[in-house]
C-alpha atoms as one frame of an Amber mdcrd trajectory, in Angstrom:
protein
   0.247  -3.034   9.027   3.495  -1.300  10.395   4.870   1.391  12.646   7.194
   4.007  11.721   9.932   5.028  13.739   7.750   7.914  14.936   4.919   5.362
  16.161   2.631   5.815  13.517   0.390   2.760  12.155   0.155   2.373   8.279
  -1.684  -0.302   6.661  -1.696  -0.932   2.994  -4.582  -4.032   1.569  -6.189
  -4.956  -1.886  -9.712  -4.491  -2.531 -11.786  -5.211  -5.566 -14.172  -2.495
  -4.942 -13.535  -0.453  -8.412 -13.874  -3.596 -10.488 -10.829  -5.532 -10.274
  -8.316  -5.609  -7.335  -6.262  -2.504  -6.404  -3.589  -2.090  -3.674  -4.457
   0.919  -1.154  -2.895   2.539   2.000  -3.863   4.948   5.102  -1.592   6.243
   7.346  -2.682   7.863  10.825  -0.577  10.417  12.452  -2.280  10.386  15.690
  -2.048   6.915  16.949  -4.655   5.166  14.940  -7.771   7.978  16.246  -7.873
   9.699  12.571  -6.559   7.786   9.199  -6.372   9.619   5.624  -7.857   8.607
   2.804  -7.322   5.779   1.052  -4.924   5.886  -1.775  -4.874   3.589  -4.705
  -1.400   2.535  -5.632  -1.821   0.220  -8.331  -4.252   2.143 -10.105  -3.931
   0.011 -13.148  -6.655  -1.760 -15.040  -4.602  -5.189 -14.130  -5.785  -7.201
 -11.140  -2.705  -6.593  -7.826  -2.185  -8.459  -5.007  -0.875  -9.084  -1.644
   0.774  -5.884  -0.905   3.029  -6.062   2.173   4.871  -2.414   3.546   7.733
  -1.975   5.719   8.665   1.747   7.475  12.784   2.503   7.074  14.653   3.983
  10.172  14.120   7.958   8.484  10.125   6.982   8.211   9.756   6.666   4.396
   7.637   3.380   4.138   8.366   0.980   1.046   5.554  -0.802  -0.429   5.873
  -4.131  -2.985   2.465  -5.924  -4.527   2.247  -7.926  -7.570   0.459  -7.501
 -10.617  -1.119 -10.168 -13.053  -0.497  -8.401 -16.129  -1.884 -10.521 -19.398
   1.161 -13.246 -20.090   2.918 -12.097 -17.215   3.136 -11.482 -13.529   4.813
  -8.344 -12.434   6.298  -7.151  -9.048   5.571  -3.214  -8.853   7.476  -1.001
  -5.538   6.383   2.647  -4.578   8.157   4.391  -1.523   7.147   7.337   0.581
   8.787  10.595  -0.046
């Protein structure tokens, strides 16, 4: 979980829900009271892990996981726009 700069909570965590484990993330823009809908990130047929998100001083929040592709273990980054 991390605050923007505006005070708003995000929170980004993997789930296997769908099968195999997928990064999502909710934002609120109301304190925490009301939260969006959960997005899936990875949304890859690979198993992702331990996502961790930081907010940058303009409010854009960066978010890194890794991936256990077959053979090889990947490191995938998505921003905010």
């Amino acid at each position: 979980m991390a605050i923007d700069s505006s005070g708003n909570p995000h929170v980004v965590w993997y789930d296997n829900t769908p099968g195999n484990y997928e990064i999502y993330y909710k934002k609120s823009t109301d304190g925490g009271a009301m939260w969006t809908g959960a997005e899936n990130l990875s949304g890859t047929s690979y198993e992702s892990y331990d996502p961790d998100l930081a907010p940058d001083p303009s409010g854009r929040i960066h978010v890194v996981w890794w991936s256990n592709v077959p053979g090889n273990f990947e490191i995938y980054y998505q921003k905010s726009k």
